[in-house]
N, C-alpha and C positions, 0 to 999 in steps of 0.2 A: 504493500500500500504506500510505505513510504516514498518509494521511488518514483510516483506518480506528480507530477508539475501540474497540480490543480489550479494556478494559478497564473499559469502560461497558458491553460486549455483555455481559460475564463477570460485574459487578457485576447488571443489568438480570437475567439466567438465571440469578445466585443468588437473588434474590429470589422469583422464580416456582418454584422448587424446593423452597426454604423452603416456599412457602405450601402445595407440593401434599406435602412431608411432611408436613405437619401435617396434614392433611384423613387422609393413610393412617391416620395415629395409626401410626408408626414404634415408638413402646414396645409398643404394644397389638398389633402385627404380632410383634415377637420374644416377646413373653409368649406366642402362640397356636403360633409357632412349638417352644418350646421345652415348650409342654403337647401337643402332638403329636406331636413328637419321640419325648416319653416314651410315649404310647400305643402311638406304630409301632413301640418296642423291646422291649414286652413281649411275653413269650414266649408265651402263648398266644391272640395276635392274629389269628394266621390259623386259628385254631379256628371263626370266625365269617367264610367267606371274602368274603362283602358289605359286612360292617361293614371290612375289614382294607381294602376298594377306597377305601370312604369318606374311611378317617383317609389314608390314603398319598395319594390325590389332593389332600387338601385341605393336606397339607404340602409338595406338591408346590409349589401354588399358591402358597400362603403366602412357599416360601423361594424363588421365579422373582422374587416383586414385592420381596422384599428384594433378593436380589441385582441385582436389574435397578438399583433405586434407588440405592443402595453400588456399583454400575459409573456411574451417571450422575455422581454426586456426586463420583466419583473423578478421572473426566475431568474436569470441572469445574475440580477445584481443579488439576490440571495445566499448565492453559491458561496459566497469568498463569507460571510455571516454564517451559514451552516458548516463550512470548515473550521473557522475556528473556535468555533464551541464545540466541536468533535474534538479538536486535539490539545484544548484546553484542560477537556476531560479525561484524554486519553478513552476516549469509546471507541473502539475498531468498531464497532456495527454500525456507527451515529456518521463516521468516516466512510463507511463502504455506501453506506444510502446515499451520501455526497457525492458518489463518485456515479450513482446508478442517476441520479438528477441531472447530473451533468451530462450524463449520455444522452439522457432524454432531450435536454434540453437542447444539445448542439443534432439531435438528429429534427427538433424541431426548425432552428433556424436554416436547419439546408434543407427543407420540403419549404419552410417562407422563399428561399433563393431560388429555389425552383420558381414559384409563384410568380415573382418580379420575372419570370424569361416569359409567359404570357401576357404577350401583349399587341394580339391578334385582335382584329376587329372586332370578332364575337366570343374571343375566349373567356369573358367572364359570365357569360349567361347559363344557365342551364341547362344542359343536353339533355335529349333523345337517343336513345339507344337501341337500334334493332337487332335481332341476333335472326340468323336464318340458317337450318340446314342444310349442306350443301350436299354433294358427291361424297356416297359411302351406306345409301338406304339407312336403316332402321340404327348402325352406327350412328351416321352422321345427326340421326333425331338424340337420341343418348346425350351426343357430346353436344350436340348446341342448347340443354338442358343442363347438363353441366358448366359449360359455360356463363348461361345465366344465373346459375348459383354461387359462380365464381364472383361476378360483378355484384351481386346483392348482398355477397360476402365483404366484398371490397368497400360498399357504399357502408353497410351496416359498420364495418370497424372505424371509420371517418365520421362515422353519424351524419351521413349524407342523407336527406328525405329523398324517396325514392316511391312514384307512382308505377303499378304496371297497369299498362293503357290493354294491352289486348296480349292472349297468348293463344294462340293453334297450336292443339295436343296430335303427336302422332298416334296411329292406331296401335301400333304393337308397344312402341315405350318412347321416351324423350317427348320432343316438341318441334313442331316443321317451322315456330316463327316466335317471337317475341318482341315486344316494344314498350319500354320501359321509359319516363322520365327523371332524370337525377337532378335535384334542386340542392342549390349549395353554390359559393363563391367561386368561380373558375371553374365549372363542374366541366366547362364544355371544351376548355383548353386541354384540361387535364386529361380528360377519357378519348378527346382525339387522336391521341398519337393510338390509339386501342384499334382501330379502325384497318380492317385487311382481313384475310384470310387466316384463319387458325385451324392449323394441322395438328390431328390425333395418332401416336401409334400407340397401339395396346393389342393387347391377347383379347380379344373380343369374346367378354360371357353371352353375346348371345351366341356364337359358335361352338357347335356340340363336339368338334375338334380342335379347341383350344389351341385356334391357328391366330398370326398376327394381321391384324388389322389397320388399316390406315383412311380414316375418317375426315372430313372436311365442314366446317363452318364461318360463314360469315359473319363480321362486325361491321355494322354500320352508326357510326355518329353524327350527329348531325347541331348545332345551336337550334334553343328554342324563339321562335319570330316573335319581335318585339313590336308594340306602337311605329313606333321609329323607322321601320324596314319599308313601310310604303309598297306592300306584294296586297298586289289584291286577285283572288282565284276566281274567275268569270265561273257562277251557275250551269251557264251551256256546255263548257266544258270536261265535266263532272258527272259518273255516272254514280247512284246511289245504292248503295242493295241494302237490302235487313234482312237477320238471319237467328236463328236462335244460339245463344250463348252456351258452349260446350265446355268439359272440362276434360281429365284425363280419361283416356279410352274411348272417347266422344260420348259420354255421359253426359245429359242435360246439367245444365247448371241456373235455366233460367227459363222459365214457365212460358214467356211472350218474346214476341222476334225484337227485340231490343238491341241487341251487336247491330253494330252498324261497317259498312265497308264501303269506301271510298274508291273510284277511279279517273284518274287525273287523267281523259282520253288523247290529248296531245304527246305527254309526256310516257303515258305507259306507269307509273306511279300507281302502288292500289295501296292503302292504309286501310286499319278496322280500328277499331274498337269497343270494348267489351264488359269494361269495368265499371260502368254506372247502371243503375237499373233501369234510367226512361230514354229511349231511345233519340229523344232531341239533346241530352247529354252529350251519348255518347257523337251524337253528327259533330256537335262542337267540337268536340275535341278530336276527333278527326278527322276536320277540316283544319284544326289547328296544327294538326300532324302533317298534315299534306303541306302545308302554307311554311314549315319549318323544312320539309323536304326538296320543295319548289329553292326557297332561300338558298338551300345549301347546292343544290345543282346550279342555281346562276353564278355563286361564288367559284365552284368549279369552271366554268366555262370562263367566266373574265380570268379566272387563272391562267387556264389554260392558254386564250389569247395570249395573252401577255408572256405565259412561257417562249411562246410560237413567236413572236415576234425578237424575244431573246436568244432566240435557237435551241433553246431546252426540250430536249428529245428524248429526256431521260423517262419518260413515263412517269404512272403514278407508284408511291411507292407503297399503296395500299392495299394490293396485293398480296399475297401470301406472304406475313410476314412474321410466323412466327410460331415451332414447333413443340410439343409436346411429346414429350418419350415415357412411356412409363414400362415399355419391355423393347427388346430384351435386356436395356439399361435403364437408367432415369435423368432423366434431364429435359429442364425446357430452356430454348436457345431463340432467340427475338433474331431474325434473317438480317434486319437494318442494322441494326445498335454492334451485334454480337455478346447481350451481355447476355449471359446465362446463367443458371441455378440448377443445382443437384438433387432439388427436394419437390418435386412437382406436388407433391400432397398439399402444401406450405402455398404453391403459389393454386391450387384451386381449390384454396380455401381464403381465397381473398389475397393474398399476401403479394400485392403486386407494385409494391411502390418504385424498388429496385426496377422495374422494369418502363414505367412510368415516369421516372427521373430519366433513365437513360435515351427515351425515347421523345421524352420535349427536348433535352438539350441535344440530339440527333436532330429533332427539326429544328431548330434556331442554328445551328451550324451551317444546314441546309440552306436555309434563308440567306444567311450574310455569306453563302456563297466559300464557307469555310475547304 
């Protein structure tokens, strides 16, 4: 224990905290804070109930990255306070919790450091999240069910609020589709780098010769569309179905055709939804899924331009990008990043942060052309 520079770790972590206050601009964060404050307490705010979603989310934001920063900083300065009444008293336990704080603590300011490299147009809004089966049949329904239990593992250890808008059960096990929303601070920065193809190899239990299998599912993320975005989806465009609400093994789950499902007929786009009980619910909010998908395909496109115009021929790199081994070795291995782990149980049970640092600071590298 002794040999441990507690005080170097805590000098080294204020420095890096400093720098990434400053990049937030900490005055320019309370000035927005306290000019939205004012807007959210005027009394005729929710006269305009889209505008009233706007300002309340965006002070929401605003006071989660203050406060988060003033809890970092707090602990911080506590550290060098809890050291030395540990060795004042000579408590090796009172010393070793010091030492477990401090870990916390510096793995807290470099997930904040991470945060500061979001700073894409829609990276602080709320994502959408779809999962879809791909190539590999009744495998591939398994793992994109797995998957989804991955990410709701990953939301729940963050205490990220997490709606699921609609889920299609396969027949024999898994799920042919999922769409999920995650509300939380940078929900949408963070869970995009997620977005590609995810490959399964495993000894497949549904194989009565316990042969190797290799499975396929899709991630799609997308920002959820604000006031602000100015996307409006023409009526004519739009076919509407209603359907009755299924659950696993396509078991009824809901008496009246209430699910609703969405098709975007230019675009080829179908959305559902399934999670409300009256079926003008669910239209909303499946219009609101389509009008978030619409968003994210125009952002693709003016990217894309503007790749083409760069000469960037590099494709997208959201493709298959990222393997799961669990026979006949273990290991999952991310195709972009190359960063990898040995304990795939660890990372589909949520544990995906390592892989999620490596793959925003892969895309920001990207960006400035690194």
């Amino acid at each position: 224990m002794a040999a441990r520079e507690y005080l170097l770790e805590v000098k080294a972590l204020d420095a890096t905290l400093v720098s990434i206050e400053k990049v937030l601009d900490l005055p320019k964060l309370h000035a927005d804070a306290a000019s939205l404050e004012a807007e959210a307490s005027a009394p005729d705010l929710w006269d305009d109930p889209e505008k009233a979603q706007v300002v309340t989310s965006k002070l929401s934001r605003v006071q989660a990255t203050l406060n988060r920063v003033t809890t970092i900083r707090r602990r911080l300065e506590d550290v060098p306070v809890l050291l030395e009444l540990a060795q004042d008293e000579g408590d090796e336990k009172a010393l070793a919790d010091t030492g477990h704080e401090l870990d916390d603590v510096a793995k807290a300011i470099r997930d904040l450091e991470v945060q500061t490299l979001l700073s894409g147009e829609y990276d602080e809004r709320d994502a959408l999240v779809t999962i879809r089966s791909e190539a590999g049949g009744v495998e591939a329904a398994d793992w994109a069910e797995m998957l989804m239990r991955m990410y709701l593992r990953y939301c729940e250890r963050h205490s990220y609020k997490v709606d699921v808008l609609e889920t299609s059960y396969a027949e024999e096990a898994g799920i042919k589709s999922t769409t999920f929303r995650v509300s939380a601070p940078y929900a949408y920065g963070t869970l995009s780098v997620e977005q590609g193809t995810h490959r399964l190899v495993r000894i497949s239990p549904f194989d009565s010769q316990s042969r190797r299998h290799t499975s396929f599912a899709g991630v799609e993320v997308v920002p959820v569309v604000e006031q602000s975005d100015h996307l409006e989806v023409d009526e004519k465009e739009i076919r509407v179905d209603v359907y009755r609400s299924s659950g696993p093994g396509g078991q009824g789950v809901n008496t009246t055709d209430s699910a609703v499902r969405i098709t975007h007929i230019p675009s080829g786009i179908v959305v559902s939804c399934q999670n409300e009980r009256s079926q003008i619910q669910n239209k909303a909010t499946a219009m609101a899924v389509l009008a978030s998908k619409l968003l994210e395909r125009r952002r693709q496109e003016e990217r894309a331009r503007i790749d083409a115009l760069k000469g960037d021929n590099s494709g997208s790199w959201g493709n298959q990008m990222r393997s799961y081994v669990l026979a006949p070795y273990q290991m999952v291995k991310d195709l972009r990043t190359d960063y990898e782990v040995g304990n795939p149980a660890g990372v589909l049970d949520g544990d995906l942060d390592g892989f999620i640092e490596a793959g925003i600071r892969w895309r920001m590298s990207r960006e400035r052309g690194e």
